[in-house]
C-alpha angles and dihedrals in degrees: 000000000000135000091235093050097045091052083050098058089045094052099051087048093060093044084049096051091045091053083055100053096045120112112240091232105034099084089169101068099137108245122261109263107246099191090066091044086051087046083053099063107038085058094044082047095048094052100043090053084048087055095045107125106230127255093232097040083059092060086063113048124105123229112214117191123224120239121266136170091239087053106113114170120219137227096269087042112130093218118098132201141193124254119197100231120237124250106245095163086073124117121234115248102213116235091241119055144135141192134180112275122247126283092018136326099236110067100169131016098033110207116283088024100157124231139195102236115266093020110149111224137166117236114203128188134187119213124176118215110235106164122083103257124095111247102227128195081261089076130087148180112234142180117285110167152335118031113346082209087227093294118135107278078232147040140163119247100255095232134004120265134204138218107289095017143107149252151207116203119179132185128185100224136174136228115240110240086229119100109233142081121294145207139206117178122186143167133186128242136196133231089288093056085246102153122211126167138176122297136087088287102035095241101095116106121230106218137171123244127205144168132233115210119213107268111250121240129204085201102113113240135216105259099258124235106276098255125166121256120234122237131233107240097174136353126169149100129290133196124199152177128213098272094047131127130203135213098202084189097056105018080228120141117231106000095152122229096011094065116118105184135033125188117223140186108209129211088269095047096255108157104221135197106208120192112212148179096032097324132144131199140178140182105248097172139232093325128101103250121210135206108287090033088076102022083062095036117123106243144173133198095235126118117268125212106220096180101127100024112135117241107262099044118149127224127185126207152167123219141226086272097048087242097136130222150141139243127201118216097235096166146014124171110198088195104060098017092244119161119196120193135190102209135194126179127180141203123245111246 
């Protein structure tokens, strides 16, 4: 628009807004000075072209948007944030997995707890749950080896545990009448019937061991013939690995030459019991042996393949140093390899 026309509008708009102010009956209003209105507007023109923003200065300005909560940039955006990478060195804890509660697992029943036969008594556990699965009311904990004790080869957990949490788990059992040491061996398993355990790989039963006493009589008894009683040298548990080698006189892994058994896992996976360094060894079967049982068994130093073997077999053995004894297979994990006796070793009279 011109300069001319724009003093024209502006003129008859002053003209217009002085008519308007005028008094009707006051003629003799003095007229608006147009010189100082035209002066107006050539000022108000010039500073509003010194204050035009150039053509060329508006190609090159950059827009920024201001955040909002609905900005999302996309792919081609030049902005740029920071992810927090993902760990990728961290080992996967499994969904199943147990481990003896704190302070202990057995809270009731410690192992080699003796017993009258036929005496009714609770075993409790406490298990902590250390995988990353929820324990529901749908898992249990079942029978896996060894006597059930009379307890149900089944029960539901009695309430539901999370990851990093504990639990109580309680079963009525009975003690054999028969005199002798005893195992229960038992696992949990989730909704699947998928069974875990304790142990560095998760497939190792927890169990509850117990001893029966001989029941007492009142009936007298013919004075016996004055024998001497054998002592006890060495009894306990050990645990072992293809490779290992016992000491029954000690219960002691690796000694050396005064090892008397090695456990070994063959090409075509056959789980072996060896007897060496003079050793012997012999199935005797699922009863307690006693002394002269195995002092008087007939024995070989030959290995011996156990795969198959029910929990709860007997063997009987001498050792390198002809002191006889028994163990008892308690556990073996096909899995991990993992070989579990019960040992006794006597002291020749």
């Amino acid at each position: 628009m011109s300069r001319s026309v724009l003093r024209s509008i502006f003129l008859v708009m002053v003209l217009v807004a002085a008519g308007c102010s005028l008094p009707a009956l006051n003629p003799t209003l003095p007229s608006p000075d147009l010189t100082l209105a035209y002066e107006t507007l050539d000022a108000a023109l010039t500073a509003a072209a010194a204050t035009t923003i150039p053509t060329s200065s508006l190609t090159t300005a950059t827009l920024t948007p201001n955040p909002s909560p609905f900005y999302s940039p996309s792919p081609s955006s030049t902005a740029t944030a920071e992810a927090t990478p993902l760990a990728t060195d961290s080992p996967a804890v499994p969904c199943n997995r147990a481990a003896p509660g704190t302070p202990t697992i057995d809270i009731t029943i410690p192992d080699d707890t003796t017993l009258q036969p036929g005496q009714v008594f609770s075993k409790t556990w406490r298990l902590r749950n250390v995988g990353n699965c929820t324990w529901t009311r749908d898992y249990s904990v079942v029978w896996f080896s060894g006597d059930p004790l009379s307890a149900p080869r089944s029960i539901h957990l009695p309430e539901e545990v999370k990851p990093g949490g504990s639990v109580d788990i309680t079963l009525d059992m009975v003690a054999p009448q028969r005199a002798g040491t005893y195992y229960s061996n038992w696992k949990l398993s989730d909704a699947q019937g998928n069974l875990f355990g304790i142990g560095p790989t998760g497939g190792s039963p927890f169990w509850a061991k117990i001893l029966v006493l001989p029941t007492n009589t009142s009936t007298p008894q013919p004075s016996p013939t004055p024998t001497s009683t054998p002592e006890v040298r060495v009894t306990g548990l050990a645990n072992l690995t293809p490779g290992d080698t016992l000491d029954l006189d000690s219960n002691q892994l690796r000694q050396g030459e005064d090892d008397d058994l090695a456990y070994n896992l063959s090409a075509d996976n056959k789980h072996m019991l060896v007897p060496i360094h003079g050793a012997s060894l012999g199935v005797f079967g699922f009863n307690l042996p006693d002394y002269h049982a195995c002092l008087d068994a007939s024995l070989v130093n030959e290995s011996l393949v156990i795969n198959g073997m029910a929990v709860g077999t007997y063997f009987c053995y001498h050792t390198g140093q002809g002191l006889p004894g028994w163990a008892r297979l308690v556990f073996l994990n096909y899995q991990d390899k993992a070989l579990t006796l019960e040992i006794l070793t006597w002291v020749a009279p």
